[in-house]
C-alpha positions as protocol buffer text, in pm:
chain_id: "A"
residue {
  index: 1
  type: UNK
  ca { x: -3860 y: 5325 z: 20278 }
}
residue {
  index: 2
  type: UNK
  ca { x: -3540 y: 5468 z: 20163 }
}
residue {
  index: 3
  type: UNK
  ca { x: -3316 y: 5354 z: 19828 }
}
residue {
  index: 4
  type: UNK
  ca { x: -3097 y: 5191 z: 20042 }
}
residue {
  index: 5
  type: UNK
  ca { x: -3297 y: 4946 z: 20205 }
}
residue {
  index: 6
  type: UNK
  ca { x: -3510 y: 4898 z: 19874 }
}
residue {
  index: 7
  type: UNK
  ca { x: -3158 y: 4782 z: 19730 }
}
residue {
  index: 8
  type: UNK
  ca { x: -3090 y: 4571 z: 20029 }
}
residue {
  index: 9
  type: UNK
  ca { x: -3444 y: 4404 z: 19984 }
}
residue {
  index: 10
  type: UNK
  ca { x: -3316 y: 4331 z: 19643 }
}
residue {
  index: 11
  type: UNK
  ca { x: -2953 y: 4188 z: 19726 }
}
residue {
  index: 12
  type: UNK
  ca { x: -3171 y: 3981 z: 19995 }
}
residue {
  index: 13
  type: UNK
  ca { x: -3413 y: 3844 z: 19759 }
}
residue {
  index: 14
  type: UNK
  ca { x: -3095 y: 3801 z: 19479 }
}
residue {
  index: 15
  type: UNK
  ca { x: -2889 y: 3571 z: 19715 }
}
residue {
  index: 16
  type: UNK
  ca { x: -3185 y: 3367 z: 19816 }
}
residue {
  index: 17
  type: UNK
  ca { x: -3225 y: 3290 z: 19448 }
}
residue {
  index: 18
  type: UNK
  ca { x: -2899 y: 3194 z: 19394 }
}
residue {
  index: 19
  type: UNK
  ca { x: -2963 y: 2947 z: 19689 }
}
residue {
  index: 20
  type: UNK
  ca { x: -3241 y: 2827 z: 19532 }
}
residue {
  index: 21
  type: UNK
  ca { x: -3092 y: 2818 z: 19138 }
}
residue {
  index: 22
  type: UNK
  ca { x: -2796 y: 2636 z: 19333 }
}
residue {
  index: 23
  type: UNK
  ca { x: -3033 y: 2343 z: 19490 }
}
residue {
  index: 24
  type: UNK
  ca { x: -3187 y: 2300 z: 19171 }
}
residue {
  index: 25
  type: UNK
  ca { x: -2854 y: 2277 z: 18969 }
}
residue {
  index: 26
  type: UNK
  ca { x: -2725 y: 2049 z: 19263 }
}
residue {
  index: 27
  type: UNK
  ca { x: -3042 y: 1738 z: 19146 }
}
residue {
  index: 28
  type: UNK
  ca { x: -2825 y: 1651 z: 18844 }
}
residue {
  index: 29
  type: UNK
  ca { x: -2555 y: 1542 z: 19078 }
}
residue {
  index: 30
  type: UNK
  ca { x: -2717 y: 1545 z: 19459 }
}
residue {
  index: 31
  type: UNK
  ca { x: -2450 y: 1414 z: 19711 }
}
residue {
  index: 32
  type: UNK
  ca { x: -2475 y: 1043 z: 19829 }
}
residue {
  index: 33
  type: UNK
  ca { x: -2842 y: 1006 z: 19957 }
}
residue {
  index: 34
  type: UNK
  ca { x: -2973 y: 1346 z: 19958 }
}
residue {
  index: 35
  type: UNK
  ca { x: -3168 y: 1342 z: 19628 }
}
residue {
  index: 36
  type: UNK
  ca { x: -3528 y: 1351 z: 19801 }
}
residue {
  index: 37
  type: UNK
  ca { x: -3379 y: 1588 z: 20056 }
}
residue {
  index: 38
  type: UNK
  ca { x: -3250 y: 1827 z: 19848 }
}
residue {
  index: 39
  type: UNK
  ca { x: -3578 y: 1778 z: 19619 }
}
residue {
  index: 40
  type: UNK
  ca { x: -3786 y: 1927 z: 19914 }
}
residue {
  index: 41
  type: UNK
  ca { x: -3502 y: 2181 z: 20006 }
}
residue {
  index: 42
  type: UNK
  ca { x: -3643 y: 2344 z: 19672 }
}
residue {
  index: 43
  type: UNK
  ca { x: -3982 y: 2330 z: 19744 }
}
residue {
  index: 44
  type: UNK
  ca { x: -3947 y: 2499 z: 20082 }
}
residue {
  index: 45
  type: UNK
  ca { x: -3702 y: 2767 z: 19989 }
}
residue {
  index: 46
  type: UNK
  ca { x: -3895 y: 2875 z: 19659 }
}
residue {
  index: 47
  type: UNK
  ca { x: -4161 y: 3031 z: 19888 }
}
residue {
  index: 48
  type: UNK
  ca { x: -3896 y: 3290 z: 20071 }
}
residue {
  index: 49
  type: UNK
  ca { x: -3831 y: 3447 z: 19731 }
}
residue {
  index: 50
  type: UNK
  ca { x: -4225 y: 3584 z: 19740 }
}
residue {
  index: 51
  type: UNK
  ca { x: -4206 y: 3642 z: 20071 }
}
residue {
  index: 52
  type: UNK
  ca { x: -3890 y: 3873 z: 20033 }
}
residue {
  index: 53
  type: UNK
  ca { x: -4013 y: 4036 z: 19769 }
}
residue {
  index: 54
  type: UNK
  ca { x: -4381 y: 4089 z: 19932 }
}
residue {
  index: 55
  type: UNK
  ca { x: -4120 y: 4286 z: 20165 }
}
residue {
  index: 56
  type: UNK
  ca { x: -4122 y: 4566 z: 19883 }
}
residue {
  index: 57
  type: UNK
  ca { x: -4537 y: 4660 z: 19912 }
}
residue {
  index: 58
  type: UNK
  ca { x: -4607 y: 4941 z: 20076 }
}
residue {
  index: 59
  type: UNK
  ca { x: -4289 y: 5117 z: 19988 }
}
residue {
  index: 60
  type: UNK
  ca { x: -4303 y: 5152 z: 19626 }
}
residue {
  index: 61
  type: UNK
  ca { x: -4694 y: 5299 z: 19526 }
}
residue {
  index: 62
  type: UNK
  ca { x: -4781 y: 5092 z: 19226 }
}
residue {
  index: 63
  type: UNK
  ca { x: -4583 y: 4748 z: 19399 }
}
residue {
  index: 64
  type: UNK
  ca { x: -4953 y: 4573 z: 19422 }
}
residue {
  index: 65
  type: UNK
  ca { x: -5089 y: 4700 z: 19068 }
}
residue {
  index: 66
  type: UNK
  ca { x: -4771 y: 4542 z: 18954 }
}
residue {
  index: 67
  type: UNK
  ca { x: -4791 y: 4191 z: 19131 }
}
residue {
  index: 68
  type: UNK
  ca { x: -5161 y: 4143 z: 19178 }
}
residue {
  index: 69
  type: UNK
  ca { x: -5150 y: 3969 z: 18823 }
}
residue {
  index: 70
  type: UNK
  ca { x: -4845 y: 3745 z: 18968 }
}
residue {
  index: 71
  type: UNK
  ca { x: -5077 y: 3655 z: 19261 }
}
residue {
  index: 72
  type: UNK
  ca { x: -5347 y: 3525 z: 18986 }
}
residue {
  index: 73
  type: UNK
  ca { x: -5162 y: 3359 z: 18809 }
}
residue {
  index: 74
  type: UNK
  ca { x: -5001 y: 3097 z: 19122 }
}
residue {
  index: 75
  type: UNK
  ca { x: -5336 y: 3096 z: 19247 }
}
residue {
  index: 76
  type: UNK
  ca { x: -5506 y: 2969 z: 18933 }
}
residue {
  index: 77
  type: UNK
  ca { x: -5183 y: 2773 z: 18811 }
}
residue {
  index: 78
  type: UNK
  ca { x: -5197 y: 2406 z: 18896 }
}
residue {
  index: 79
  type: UNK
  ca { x: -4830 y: 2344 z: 18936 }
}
residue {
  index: 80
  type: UNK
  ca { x: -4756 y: 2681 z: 19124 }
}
residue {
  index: 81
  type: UNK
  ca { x: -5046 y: 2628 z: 19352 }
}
residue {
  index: 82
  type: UNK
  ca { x: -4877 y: 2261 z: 19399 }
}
residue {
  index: 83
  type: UNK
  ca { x: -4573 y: 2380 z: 19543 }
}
residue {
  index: 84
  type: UNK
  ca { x: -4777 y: 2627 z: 19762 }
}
residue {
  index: 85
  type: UNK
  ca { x: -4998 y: 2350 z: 19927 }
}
residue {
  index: 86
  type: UNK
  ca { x: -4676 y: 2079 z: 19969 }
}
residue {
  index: 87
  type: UNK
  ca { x: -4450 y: 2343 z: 20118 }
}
residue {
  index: 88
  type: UNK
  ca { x: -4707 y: 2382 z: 20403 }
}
residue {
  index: 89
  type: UNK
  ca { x: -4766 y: 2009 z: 20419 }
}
residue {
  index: 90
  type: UNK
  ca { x: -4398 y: 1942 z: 20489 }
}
residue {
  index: 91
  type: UNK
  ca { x: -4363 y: 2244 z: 20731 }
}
residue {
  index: 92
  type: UNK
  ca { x: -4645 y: 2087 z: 20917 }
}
residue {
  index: 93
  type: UNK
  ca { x: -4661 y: 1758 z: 20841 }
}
residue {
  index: 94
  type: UNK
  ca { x: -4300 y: 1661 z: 20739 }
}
residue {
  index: 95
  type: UNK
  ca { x: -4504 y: 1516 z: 20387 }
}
residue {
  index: 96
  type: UNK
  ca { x: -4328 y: 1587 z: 20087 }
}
residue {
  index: 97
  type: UNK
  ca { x: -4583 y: 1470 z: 19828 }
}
residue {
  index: 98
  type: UNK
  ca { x: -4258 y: 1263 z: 19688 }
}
residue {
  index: 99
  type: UNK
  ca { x: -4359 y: 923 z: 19579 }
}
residue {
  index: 100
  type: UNK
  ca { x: -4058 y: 635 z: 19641 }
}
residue {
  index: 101
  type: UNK
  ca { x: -3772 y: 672 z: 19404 }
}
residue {
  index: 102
  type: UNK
  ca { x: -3750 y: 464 z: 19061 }
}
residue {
  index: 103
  type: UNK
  ca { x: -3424 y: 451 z: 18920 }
}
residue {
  index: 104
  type: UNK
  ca { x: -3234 y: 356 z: 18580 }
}
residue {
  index: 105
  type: UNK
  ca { x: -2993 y: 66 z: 18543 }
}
residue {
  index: 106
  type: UNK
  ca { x: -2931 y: -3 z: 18164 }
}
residue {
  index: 107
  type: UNK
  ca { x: -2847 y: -379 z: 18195 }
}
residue {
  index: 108
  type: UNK
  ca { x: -2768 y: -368 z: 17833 }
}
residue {
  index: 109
  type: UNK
  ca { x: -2448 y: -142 z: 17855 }
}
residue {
  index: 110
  type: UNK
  ca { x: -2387 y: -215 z: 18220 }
}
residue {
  index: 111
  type: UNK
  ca { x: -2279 y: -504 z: 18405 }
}
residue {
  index: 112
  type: UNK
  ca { x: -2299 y: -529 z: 18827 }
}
residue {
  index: 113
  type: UNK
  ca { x: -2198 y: -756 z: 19040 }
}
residue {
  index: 114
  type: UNK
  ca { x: -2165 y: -772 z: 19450 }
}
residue {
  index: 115
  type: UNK
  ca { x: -1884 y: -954 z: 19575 }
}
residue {
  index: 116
  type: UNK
  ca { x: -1734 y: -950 z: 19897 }
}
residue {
  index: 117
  type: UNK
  ca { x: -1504 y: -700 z: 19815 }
}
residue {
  index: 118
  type: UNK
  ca { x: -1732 y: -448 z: 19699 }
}
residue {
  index: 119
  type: UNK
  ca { x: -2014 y: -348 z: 19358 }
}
residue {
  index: 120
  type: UNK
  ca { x: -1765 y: -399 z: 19060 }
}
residue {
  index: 121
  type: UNK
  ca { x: -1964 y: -216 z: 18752 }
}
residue {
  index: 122
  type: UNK
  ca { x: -1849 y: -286 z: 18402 }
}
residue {
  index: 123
  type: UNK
  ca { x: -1974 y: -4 z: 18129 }
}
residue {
  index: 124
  type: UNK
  ca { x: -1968 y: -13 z: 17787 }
}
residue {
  index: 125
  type: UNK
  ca { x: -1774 y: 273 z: 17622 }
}
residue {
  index: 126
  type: UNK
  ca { x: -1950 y: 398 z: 17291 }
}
residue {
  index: 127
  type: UNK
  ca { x: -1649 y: 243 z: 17110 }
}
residue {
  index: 128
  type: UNK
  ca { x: -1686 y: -91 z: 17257 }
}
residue {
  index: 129
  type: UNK
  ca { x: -1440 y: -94 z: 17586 }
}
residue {
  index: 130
  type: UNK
  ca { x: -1513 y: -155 z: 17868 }
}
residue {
  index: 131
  type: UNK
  ca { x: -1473 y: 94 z: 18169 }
}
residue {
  index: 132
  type: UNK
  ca { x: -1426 y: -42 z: 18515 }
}
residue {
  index: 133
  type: UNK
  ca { x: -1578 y: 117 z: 18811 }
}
residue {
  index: 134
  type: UNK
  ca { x: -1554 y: -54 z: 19152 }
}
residue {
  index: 135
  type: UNK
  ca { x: -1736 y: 102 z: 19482 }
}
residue {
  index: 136
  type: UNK
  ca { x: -1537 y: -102 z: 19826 }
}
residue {
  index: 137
  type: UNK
  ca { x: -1763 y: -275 z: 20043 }
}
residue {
  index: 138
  type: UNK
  ca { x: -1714 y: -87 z: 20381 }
}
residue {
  index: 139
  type: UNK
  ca { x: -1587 y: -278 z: 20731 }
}
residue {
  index: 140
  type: UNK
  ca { x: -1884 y: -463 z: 20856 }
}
residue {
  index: 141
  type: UNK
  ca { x: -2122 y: -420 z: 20549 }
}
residue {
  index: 142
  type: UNK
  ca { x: -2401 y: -681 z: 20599 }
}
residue {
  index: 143
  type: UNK
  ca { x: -2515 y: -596 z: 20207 }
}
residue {
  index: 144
  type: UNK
  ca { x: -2571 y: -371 z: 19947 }
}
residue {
  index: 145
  type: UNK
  ca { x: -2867 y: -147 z: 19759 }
}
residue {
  index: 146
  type: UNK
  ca { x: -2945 y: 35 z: 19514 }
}
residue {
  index: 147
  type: UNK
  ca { x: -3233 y: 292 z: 19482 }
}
residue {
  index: 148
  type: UNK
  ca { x: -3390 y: 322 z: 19800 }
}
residue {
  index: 149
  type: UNK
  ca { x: -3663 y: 590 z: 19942 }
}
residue {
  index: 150
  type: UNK
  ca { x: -3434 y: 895 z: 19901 }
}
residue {
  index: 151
  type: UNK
  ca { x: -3302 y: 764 z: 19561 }
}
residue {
  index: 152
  type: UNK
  ca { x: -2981 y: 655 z: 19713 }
}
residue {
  index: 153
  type: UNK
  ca { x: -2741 y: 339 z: 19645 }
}
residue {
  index: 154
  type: UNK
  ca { x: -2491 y: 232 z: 19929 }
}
residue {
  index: 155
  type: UNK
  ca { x: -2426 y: -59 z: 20177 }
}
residue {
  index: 156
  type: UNK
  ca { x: -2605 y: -148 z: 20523 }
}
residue {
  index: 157
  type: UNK
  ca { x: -2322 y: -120 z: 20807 }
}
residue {
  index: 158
  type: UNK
  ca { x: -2369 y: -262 z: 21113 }
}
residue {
  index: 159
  type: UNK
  ca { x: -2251 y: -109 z: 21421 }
}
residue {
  index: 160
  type: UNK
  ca { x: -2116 y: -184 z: 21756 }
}
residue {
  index: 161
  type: UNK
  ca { x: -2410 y: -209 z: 21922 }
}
residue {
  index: 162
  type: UNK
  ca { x: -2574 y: -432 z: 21717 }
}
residue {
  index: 163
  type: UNK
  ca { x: -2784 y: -154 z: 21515 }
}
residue {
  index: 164
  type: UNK
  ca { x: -2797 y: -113 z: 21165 }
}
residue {
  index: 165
  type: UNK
  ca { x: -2697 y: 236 z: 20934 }
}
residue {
  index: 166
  type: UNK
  ca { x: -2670 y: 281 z: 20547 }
}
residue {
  index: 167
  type: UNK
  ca { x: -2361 y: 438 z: 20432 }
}
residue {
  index: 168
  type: UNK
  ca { x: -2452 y: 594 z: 20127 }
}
residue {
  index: 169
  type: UNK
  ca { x: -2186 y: 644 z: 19789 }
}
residue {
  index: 170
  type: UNK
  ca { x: -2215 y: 786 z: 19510 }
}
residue {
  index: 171
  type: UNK
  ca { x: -2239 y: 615 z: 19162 }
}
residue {
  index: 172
  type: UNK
  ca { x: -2178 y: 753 z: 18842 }
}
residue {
  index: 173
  type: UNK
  ca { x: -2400 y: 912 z: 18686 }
}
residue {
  index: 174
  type: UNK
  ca { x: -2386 y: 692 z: 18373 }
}
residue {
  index: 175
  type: UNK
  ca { x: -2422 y: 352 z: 18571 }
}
residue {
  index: 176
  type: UNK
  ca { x: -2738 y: 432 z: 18758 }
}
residue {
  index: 177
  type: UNK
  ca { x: -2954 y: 747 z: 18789 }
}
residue {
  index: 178
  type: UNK
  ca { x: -3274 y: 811 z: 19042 }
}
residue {
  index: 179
  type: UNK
  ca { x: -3532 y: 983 z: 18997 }
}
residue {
  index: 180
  type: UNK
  ca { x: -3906 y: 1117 z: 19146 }
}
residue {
  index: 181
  type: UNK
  ca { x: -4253 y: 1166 z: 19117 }
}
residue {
  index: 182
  type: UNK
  ca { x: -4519 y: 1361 z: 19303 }
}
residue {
  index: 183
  type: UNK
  ca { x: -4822 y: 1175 z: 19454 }
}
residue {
  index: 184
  type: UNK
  ca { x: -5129 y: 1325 z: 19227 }
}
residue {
  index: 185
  type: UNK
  ca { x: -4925 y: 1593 z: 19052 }
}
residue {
  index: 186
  type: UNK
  ca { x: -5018 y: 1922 z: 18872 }
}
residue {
  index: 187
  type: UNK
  ca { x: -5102 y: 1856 z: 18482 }
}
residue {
  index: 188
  type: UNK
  ca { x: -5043 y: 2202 z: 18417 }
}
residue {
  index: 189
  type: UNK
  ca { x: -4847 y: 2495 z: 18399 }
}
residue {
  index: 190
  type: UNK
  ca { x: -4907 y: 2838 z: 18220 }
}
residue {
  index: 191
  type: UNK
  ca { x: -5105 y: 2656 z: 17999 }
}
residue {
  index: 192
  type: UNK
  ca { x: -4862 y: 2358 z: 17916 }
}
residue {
  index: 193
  type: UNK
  ca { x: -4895 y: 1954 z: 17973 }
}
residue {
  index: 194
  type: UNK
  ca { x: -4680 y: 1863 z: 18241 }
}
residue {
  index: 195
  type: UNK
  ca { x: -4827 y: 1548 z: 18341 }
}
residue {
  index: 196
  type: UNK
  ca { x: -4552 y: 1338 z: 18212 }
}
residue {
  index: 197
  type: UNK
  ca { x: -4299 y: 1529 z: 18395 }
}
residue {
  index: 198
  type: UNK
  ca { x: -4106 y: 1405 z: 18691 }
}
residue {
  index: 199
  type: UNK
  ca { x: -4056 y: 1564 z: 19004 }
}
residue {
  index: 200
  type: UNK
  ca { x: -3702 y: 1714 z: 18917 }
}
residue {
  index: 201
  type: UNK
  ca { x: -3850 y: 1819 z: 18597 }
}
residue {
  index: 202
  type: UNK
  ca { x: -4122 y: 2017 z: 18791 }
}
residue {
  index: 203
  type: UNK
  ca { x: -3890 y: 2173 z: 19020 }
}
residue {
  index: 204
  type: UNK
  ca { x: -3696 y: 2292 z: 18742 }
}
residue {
  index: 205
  type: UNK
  ca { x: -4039 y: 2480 z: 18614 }
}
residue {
  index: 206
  type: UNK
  ca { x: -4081 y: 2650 z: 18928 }
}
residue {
  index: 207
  type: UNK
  ca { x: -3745 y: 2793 z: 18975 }
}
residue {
  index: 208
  type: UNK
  ca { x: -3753 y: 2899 z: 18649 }
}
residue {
  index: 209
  type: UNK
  ca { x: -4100 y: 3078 z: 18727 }
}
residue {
  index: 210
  type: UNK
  ca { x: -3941 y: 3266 z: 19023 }
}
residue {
  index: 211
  type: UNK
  ca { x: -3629 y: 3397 z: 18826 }
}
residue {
  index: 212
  type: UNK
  ca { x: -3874 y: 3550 z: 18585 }
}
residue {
  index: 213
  type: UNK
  ca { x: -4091 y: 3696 z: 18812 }
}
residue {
  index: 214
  type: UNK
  ca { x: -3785 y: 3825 z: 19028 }
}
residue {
  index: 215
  type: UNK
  ca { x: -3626 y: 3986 z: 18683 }
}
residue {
  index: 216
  type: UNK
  ca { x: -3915 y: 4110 z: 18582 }
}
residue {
  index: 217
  type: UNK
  ca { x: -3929 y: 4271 z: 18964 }
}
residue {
  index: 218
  type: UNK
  ca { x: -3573 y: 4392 z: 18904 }
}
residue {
  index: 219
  type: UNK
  ca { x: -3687 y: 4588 z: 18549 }
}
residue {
  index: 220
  type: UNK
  ca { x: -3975 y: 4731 z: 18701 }
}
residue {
  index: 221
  type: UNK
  ca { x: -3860 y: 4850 z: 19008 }
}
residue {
  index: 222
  type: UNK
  ca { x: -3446 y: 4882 z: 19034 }
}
């Protein structure tokens, strides 16, 4: 294998981390019912960045006496080995591991109420105002709710025919945030205590695992 396509396997594996660095960046702000979605996105597209740069053995000499200490380490590290085993399991078996959302309303600063106009939220400014945030209700809403399986808040619409859809919006981050856990999660990683940590939290550990291992790749071998 040339310089050239060693480079390309590099720009490859680059913009498929900056995919991947975007998804996870994206969970403090998810769009409007696509927190659990974009919680697995991560999971499945952390496993192309090994795969692309697996793409590098064979062309460089020393490539496996380089990453056969990487390959311990996910095999013998609880949370890497994690996201190995659930990536397959969705592929598969469409199960993301992702136990149902919880979510945080602080009735002490915020104030919600349902009306048939819409949610009116009343928050609590630090110096004692009050902000007013008000979310419509949409043309034939049948009612409201907040924090459901994929950590979304929005109204039940029903159509035409009779059927029902949720129509998802998005609520600031200050009146109501969801969040995830993993069904029997990891407890550690690189000798850490993770068990407390919530699914976003985890996520956020293994990207941060793959952009070290692809700059150290980058050192070593560019």
């Amino acid at each position: 294998m040339n310089k050239k396509t060693i480079e390309e396997i590099f720009e490859n594996l680059c913009r498929a981390l900056a995919r991947l660095e975007k998804e996870n960046h994206d969970l403090n702000n998810p769009p409007a019912g696509q927190h659990r979605k974009s919680l697995g996105q991560i999971i499945v597209d952390g496993r192309a960045i090994t795969n692309i740069l697996q793409n590098l053995r064979g062309s460089i000499p020393n490539f496996d006496e380089w990453y056969q200490p990487y390959v311990t380490e996910m095999e013998n590290d609880e949370l890497l080995r994690f996201f190995y085993k659930v990536r397959s399991e969705i592929l598969k078996k469409g199960d993301d591991h992702i136990v149902q959302a919880g979510g945080r309303l602080d009735s002490r600063q915020n104030f919600t109420s349902i009306s048939d106009k819409g949610i009116e939220i009343q928050i609590r400014q630090p110096n004692g105002e009050f902000r007013h945030e008000f979310i419509p209700k949409p043309p034939n809403a049948k009612h409201a709710f907040l924090n459901d399986r994929e950590g979304g808040c929005g109204w039940v619409v029903v159509n035409p025919d009779g059927s029902e859809t949720k129509k998802y919006v998005n609520v600031p981050s200050d009146i109501y945030v969801a969040f995830f856990k993993f069904r029997n999660p990891p407890k550690k990683h690189l000798g850490r205590d993770i068990s407390k940590l919530g699914a976003e939290e985890m996520c956020d550990l293994y990207v941060k695992y793959l952009v070290t291992l692809v700059k150290e790749a980058k050192n070593t071998f560019q």
